[in-house]
LOMAR-426155 format. One line per field, with one value per residue: residue in one letter; x, y, z of N, C-alpha, C, O, CB in turn; residue number from 1. Coordinates in Angstrom, 2 decimals, decimal comma. Atoms other than C-alpha are relative to their C-alpha. Glycine has a CB too. Layout:
N
aa c(a ...)
n_c1 c(X ...)
n_c2 c(Y ...)
n_c3 c(Z ...)
ca_c1 c(X ...)
ca_c2 c(Y ...)
ca_c3 c(Z ...)
c_c1 c(X ...)
c_c2 c(Y ...)
c_c3 c(Z ...)
o_c1 c(X ...)
o_c2 c(Y ...)
o_c3 c(Z ...)
cb_c1 c(X ...)
cb_c2 c(Y ...)
cb_c3 c(Z ...)
i c(NUM ...)
! end
This chain:
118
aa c(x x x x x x x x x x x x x x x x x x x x x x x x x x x x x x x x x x x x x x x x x x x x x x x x x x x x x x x x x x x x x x x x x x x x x x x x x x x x x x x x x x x x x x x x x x x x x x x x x x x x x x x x x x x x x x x x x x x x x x)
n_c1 c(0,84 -1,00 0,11 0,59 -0,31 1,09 -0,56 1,30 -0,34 -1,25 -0,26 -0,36 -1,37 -0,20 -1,91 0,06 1,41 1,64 -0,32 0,65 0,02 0,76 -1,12 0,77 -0,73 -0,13 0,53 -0,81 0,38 0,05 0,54 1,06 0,97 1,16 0,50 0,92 0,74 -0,58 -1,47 -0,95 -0,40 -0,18 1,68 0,54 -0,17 0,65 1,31 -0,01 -1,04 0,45 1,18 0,17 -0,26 -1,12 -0,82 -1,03 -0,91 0,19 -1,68 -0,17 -1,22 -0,09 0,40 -0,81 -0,28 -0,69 -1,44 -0,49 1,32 -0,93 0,35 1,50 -0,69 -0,64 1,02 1,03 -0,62 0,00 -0,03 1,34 0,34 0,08 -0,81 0,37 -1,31 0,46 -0,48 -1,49 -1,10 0,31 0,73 0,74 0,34 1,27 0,71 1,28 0,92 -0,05 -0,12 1,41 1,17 -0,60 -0,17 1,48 0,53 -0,44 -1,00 -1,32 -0,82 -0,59 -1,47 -1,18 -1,64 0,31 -1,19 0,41 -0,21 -0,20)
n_c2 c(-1,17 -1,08 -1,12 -0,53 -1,33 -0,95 -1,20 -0,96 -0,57 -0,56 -1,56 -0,73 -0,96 -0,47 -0,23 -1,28 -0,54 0,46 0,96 0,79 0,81 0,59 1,17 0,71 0,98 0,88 1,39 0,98 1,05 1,49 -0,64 0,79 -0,74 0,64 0,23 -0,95 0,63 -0,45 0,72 -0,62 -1,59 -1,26 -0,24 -1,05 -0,99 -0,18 -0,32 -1,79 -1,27 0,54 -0,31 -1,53 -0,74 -0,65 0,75 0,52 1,35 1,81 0,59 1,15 0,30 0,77 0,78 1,02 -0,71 -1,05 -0,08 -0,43 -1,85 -1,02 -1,31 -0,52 -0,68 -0,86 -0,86 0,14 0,64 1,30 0,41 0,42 -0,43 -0,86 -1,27 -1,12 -1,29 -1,17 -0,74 0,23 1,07 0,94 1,39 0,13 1,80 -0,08 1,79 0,16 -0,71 -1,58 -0,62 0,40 -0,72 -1,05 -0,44 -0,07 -0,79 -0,77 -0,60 0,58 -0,65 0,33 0,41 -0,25 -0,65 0,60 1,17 1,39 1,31 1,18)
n_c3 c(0,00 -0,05 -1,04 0,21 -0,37 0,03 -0,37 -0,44 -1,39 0,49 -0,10 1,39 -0,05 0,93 0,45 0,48 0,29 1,01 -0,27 -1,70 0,05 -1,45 -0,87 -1,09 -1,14 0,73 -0,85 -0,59 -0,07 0,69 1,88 -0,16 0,43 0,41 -1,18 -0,80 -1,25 -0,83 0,03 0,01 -0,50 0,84 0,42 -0,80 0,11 0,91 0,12 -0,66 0,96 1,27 -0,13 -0,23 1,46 0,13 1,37 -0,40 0,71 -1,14 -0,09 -0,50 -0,50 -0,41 -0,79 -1,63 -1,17 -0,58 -0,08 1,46 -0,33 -0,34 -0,05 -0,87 -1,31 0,10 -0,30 -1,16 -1,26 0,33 1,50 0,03 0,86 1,21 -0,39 0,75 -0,32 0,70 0,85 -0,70 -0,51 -1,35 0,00 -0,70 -0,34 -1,43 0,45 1,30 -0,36 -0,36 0,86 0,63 -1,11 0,52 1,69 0,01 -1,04 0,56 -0,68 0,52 0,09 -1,14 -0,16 1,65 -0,44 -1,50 0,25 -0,78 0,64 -1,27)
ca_c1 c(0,00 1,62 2,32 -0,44 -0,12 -2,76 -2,24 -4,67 -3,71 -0,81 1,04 1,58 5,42 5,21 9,48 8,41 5,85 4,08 5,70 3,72 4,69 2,67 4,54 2,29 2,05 3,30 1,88 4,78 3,11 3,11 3,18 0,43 -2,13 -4,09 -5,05 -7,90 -8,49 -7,77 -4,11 -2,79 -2,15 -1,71 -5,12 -7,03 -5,03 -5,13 -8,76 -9,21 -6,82 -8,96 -12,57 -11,58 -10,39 -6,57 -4,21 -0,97 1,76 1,80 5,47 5,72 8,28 9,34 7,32 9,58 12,20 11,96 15,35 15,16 12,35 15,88 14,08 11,03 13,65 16,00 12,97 10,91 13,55 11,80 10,59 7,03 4,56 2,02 4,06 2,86 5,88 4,60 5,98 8,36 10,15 8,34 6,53 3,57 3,62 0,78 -1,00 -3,07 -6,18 -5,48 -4,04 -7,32 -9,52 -6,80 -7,15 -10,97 -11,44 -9,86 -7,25 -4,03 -2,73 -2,15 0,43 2,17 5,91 4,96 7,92 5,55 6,58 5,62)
ca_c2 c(0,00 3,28 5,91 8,18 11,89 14,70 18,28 20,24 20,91 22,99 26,32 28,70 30,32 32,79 31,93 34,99 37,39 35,00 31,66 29,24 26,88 24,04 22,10 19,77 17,48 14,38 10,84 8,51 5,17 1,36 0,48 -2,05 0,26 -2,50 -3,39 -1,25 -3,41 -2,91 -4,94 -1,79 1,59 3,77 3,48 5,19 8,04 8,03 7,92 10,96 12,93 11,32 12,35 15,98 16,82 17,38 16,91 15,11 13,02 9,49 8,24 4,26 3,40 0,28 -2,68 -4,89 -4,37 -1,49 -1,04 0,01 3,30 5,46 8,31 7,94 8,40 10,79 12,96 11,87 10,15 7,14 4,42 3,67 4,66 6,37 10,12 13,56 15,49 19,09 21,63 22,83 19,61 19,23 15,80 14,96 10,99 10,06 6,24 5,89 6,66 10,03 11,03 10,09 11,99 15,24 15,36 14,68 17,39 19,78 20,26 18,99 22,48 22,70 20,27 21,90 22,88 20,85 17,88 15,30 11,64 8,79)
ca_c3 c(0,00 -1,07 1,69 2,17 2,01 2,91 3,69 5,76 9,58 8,06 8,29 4,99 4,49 2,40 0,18 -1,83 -2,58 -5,18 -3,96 -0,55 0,64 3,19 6,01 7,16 10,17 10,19 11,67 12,73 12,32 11,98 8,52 9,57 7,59 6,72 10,26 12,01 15,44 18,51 18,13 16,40 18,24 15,54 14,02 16,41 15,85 12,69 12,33 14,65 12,30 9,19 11,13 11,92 8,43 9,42 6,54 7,45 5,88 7,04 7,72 8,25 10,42 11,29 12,96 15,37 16,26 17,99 17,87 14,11 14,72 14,70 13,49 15,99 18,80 17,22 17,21 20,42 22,67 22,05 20,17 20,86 18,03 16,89 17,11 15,83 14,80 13,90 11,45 13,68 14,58 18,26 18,71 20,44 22,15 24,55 24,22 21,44 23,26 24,82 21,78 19,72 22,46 21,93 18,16 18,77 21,36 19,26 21,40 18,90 18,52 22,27 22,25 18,96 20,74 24,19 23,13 24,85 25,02 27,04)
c_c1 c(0,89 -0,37 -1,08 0,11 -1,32 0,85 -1,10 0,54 1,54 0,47 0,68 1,48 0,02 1,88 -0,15 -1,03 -1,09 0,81 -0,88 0,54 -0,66 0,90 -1,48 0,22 0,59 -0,01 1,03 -0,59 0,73 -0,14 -0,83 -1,47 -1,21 -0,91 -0,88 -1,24 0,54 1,51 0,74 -0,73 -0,18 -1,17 -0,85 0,10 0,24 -1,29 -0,67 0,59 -1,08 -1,82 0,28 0,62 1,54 0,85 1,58 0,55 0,38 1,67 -0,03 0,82 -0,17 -0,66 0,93 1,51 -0,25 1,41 0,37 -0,89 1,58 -0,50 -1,05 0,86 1,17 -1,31 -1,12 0,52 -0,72 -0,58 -1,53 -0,92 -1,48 1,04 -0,52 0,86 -1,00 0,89 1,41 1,02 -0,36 -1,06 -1,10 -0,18 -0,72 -0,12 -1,22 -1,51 -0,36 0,70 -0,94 -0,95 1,04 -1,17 -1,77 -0,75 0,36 1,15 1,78 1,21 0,49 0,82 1,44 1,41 0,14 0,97 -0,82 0,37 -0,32 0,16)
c_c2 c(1,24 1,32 1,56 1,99 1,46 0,92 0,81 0,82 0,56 1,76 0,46 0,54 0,58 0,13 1,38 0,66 -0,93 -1,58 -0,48 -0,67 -1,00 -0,99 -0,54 -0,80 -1,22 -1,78 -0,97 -1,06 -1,52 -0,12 -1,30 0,53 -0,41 -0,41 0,99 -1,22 0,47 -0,49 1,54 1,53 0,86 0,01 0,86 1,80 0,53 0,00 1,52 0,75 0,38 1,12 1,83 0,56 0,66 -0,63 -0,69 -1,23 -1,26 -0,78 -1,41 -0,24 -1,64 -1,05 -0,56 -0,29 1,11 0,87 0,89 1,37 1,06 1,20 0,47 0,39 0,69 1,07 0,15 -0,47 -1,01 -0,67 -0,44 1,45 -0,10 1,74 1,06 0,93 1,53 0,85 0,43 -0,73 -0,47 -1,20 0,11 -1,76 0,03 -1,59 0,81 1,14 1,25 0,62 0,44 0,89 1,26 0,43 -0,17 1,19 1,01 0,27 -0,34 1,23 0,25 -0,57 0,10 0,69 -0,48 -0,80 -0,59 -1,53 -0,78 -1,68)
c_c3 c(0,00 1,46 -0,32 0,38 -0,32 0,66 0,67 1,17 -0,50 -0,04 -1,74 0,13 -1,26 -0,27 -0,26 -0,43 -0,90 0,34 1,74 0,14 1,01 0,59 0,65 1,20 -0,55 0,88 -0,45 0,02 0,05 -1,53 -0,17 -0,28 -0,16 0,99 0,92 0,76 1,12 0,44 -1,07 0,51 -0,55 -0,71 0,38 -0,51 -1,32 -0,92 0,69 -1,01 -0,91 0,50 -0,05 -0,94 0,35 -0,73 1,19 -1,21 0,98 -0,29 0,54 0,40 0,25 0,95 1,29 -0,73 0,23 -0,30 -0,94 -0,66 0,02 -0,18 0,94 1,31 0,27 0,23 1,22 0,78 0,50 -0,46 -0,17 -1,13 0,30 0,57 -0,95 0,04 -1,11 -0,82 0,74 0,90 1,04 -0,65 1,08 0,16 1,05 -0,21 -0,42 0,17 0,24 -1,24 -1,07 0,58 -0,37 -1,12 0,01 0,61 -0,54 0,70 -0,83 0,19 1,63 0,44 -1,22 1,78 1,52 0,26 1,32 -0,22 1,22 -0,39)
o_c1 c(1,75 -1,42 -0,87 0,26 -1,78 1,93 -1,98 0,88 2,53 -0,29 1,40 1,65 0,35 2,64 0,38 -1,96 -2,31 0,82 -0,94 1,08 -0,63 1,60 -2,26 1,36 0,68 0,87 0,96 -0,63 1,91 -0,64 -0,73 -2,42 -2,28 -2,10 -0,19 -2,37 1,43 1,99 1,97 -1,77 -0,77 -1,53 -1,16 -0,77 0,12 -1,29 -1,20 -0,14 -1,50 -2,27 -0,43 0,94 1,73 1,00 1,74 0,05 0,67 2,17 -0,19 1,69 -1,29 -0,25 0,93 1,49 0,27 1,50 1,28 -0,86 1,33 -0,14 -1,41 0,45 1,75 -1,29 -1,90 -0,20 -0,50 -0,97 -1,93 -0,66 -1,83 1,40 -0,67 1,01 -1,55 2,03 2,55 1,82 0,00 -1,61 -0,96 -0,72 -0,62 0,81 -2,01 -1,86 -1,33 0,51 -0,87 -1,76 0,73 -2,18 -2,36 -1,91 -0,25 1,71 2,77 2,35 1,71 1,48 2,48 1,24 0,98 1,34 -0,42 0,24 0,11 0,31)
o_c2 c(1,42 1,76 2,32 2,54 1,86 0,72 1,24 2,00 -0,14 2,71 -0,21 0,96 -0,01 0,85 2,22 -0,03 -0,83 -2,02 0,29 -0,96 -0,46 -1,81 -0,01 -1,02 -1,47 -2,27 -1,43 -1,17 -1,69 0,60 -1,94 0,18 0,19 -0,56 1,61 -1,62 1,32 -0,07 1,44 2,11 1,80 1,18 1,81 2,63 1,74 0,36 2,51 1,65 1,53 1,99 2,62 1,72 1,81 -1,85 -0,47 -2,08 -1,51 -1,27 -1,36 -0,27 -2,15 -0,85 -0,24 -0,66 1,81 2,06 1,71 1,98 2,03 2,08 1,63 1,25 0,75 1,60 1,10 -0,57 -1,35 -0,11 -0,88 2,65 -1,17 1,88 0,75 1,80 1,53 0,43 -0,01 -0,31 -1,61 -1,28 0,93 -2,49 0,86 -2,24 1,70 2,19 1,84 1,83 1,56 1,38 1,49 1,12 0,51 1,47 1,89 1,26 -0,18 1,03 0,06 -0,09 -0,49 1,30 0,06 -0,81 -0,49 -1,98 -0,62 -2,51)
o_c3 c(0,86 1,93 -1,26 1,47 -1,38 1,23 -0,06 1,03 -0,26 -0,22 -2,48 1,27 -2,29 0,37 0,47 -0,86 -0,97 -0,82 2,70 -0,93 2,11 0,00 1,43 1,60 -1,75 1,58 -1,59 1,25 -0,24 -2,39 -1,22 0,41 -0,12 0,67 1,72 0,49 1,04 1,49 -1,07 0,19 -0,02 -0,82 -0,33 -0,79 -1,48 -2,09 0,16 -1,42 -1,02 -0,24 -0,68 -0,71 -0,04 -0,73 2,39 -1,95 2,15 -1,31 1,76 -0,47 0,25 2,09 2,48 -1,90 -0,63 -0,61 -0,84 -1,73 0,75 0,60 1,13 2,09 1,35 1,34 1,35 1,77 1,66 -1,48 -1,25 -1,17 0,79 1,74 -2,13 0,89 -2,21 -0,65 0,62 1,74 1,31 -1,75 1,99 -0,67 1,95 -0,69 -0,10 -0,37 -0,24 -1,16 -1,58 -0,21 -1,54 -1,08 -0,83 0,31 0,07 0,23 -0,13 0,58 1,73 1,36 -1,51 2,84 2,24 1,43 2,48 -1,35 2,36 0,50)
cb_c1 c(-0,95 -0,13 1,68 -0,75 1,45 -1,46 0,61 -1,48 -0,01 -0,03 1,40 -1,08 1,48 -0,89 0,82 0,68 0,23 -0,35 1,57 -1,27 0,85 -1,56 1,61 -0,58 -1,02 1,29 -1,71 0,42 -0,64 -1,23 1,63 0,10 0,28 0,29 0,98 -0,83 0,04 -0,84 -0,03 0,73 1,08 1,25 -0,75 0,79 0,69 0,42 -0,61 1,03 1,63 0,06 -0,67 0,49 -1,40 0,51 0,68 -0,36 1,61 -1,84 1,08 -0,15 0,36 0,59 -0,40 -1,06 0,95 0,10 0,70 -0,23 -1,42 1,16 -0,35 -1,51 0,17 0,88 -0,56 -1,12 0,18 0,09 1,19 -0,57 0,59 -2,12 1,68 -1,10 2,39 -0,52 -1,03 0,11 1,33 -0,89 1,07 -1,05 1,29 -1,97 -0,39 -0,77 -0,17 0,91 0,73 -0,47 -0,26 1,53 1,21 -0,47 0,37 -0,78 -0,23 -0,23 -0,45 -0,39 -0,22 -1,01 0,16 -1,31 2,11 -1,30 1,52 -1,50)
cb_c2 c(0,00 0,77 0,46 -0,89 0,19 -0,36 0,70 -0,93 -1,31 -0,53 0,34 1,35 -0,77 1,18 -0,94 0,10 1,36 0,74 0,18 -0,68 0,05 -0,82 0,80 -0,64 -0,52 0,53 -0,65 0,23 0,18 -0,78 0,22 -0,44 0,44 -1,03 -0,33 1,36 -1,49 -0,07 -2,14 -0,20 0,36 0,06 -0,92 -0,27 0,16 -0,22 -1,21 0,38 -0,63 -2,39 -0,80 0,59 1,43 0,28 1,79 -0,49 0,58 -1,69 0,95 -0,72 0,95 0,34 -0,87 -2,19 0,02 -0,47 -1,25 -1,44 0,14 -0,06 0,33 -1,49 -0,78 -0,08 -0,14 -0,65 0,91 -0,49 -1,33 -0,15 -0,50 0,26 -0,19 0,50 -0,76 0,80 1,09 0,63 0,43 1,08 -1,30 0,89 -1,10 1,15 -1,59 -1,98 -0,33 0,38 -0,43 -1,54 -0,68 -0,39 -1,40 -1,15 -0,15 0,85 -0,67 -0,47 1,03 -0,27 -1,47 2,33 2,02 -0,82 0,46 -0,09 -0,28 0,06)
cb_c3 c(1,21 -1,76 0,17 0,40 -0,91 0,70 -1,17 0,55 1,46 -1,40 1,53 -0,35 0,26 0,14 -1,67 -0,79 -0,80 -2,47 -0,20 0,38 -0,28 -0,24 1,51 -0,49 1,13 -0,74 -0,40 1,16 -0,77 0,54 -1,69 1,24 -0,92 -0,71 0,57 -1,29 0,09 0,79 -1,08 -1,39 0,21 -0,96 0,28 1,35 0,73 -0,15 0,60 1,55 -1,07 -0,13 1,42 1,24 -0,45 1,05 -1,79 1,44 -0,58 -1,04 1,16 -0,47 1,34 0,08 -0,81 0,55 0,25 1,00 -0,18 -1,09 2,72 -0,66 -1,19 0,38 0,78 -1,23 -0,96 -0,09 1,08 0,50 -0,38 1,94 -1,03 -0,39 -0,15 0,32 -1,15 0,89 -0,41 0,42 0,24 1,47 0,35 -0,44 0,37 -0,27 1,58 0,15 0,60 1,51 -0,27 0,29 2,11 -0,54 -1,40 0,66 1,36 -0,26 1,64 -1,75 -0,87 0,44 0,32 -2,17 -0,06 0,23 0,11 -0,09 -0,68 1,03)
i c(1 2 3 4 5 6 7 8 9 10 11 12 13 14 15 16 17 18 19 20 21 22 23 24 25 26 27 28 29 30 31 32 33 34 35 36 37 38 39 40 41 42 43 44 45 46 47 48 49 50 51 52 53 54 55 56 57 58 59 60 61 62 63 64 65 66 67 68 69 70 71 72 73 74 75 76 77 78 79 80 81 82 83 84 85 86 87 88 89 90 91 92 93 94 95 96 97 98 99 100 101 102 103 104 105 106 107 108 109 110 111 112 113 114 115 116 117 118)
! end
C-alpha cells in the first residue's frame, strides 16, 4: 500500500511574494495500515486525524524491532509509536487513546511545541 499523504492541519510560508509553501504534520506510524483493530495503536489516531479533516503526511516506520524506529527516537527520545511530529520539529507521544480523544477534542494544537513523550 503506497504511503499516504494529505495536507490540511498545516502552516503557509510565504518563500516569496508569489511563492507558498505548506509544512504539514506528520503521523509517525506502523506500517500495519491495513489493520484497524484494537491490536494496532496507531489506528485510532489516525482515524481521529482522518474524522476531523486534518491533513498530514503518514510516515511508516518500522514494525519490530523497535530497535530500528531510529528516526522515531531521534525525534521523540523514544521508540514507541504512533508520534505527531509538527511543522516545527516538536513531537507529540501520549498512548493511542489520549491522543485520539486530543485530536478529537480539538485540542491537537495545544500540544504543537509541548515535546511530549511517554
Amino acid at each position: 500500500m503506497a504511503s499516504r499523504r494529505v495536507f490540511s492541519e498545516s502552516i503557509r510560508l510565504v518563500a516569496s511574494p508569489r511563492q507558498e509553501i505548506d509544512l504539514p504534520i506528520k503521523l509517525h506510524r506502523c506500517p500495519l495500515t491495513f489493520i484497524h483493530s484494537g491490536i494496532d495503536h496507531c489506528y485510532p489516531v489516525q482515524k481521529a486525524l482522518d474524522e476531523q479533516g486534518i491533513d498530514y503526511e503518514l510516515v511508516k516506520e518500522p514494525a519490530l524491532p523497535r530497535s530500528r524506529r531510529k528516526d522515531v527516537e531521534r525525534l521523540s527520545g523514544q521508540r514507541l509509536l504512533p508520534v505527531i511530529e509538527f511543522e516545527d520539529g516538536t513531537v507529540y507521544r501520549e498512548q493511542s487513546a489520549d491522543m485520539a480523544a486530543t485530536i478529537r477534542t480539538g485540542q491537537l494544537d495545544s500540544k504543537r511545541g509541548a515535546q511530549t513523550s511517554s
